[in-house]
C-alpha positions as semicolon CSV with decimal commas, in nm:
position;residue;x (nm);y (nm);z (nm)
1;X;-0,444;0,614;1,174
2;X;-0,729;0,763;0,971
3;X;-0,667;1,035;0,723
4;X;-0,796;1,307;0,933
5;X;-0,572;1,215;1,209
6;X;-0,294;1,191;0,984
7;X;-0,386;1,517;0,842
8;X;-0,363;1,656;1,190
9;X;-0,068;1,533;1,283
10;X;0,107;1,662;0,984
11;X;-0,042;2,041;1,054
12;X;0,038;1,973;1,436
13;X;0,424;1,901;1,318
14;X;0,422;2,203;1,039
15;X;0,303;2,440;1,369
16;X;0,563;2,300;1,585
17;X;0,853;2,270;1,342
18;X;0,809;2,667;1,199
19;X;0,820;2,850;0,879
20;X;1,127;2,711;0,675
21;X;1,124;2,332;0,805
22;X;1,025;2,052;0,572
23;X;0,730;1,962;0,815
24;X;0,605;2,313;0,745
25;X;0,659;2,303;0,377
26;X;0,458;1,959;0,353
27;X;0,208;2,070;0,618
28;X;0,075;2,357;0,333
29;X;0,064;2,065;0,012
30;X;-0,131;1,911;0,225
31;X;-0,350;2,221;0,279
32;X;-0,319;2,310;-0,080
33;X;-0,438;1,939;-0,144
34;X;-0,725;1,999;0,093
35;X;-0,859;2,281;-0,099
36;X;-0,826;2,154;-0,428
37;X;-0,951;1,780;-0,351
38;X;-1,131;1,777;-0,082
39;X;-1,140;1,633;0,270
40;X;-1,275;1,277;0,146
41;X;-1,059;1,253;-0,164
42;X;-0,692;1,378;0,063
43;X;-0,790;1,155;0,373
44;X;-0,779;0,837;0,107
45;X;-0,472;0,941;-0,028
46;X;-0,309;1,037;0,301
47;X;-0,360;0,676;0,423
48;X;-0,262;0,535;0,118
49;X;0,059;0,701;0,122
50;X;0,131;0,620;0,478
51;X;0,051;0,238;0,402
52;X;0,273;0,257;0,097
53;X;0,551;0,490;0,212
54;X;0,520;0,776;-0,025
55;X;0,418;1,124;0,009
56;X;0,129;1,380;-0,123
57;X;0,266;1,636;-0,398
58;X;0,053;1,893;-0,609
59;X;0,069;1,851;-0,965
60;X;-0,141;1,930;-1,260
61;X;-0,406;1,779;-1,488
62;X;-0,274;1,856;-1,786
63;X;0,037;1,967;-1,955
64;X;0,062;2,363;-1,899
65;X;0,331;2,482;-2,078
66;X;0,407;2,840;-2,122
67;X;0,095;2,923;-1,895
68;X;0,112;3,049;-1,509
69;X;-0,134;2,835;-1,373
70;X;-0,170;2,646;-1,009
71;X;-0,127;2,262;-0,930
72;X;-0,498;2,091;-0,953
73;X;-0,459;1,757;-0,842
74;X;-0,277;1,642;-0,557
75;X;-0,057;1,284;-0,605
76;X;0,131;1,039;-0,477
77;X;0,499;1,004;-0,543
């Protein structure tokens, strides 16, 4: 599957799953991702973690102690 489709598939199951489920929590990283990365940048990573049999997560650049800012990078965990 390409990225997009796997992208898809993941909103598709976030939709049909509701607010609460684990498919809905992923489905928004993966929107999060989206916005902060790109659609180029998340499709790579969203094949590479279904080749390698990991997930996306949101995480930051640098440390941010003490601070109240958003995840800006997405990874793979």
């Amino acid at each position: 599957m390409t990225g997009k489709e796997l992208f898809d598939r993941y909103q598709s199951a976030a939709l049909r799953n509701g607010l609460g489920s684990r498919e809905f929590h992923y489905g928004n990283i993966l929107f999060q991702a989206l916005r902060i990365e790109g659609e180029e940048k998340l499709f790579q990573l969203l094949e590479l973690a279904e080749n390698t049999g990991k997930k996306i997560e949101l995480g930051y650049s640098q440390s941010v102690e003490n601070t109240f800012q958003d995840p800006d990078v997405a990874i793979l965990v």
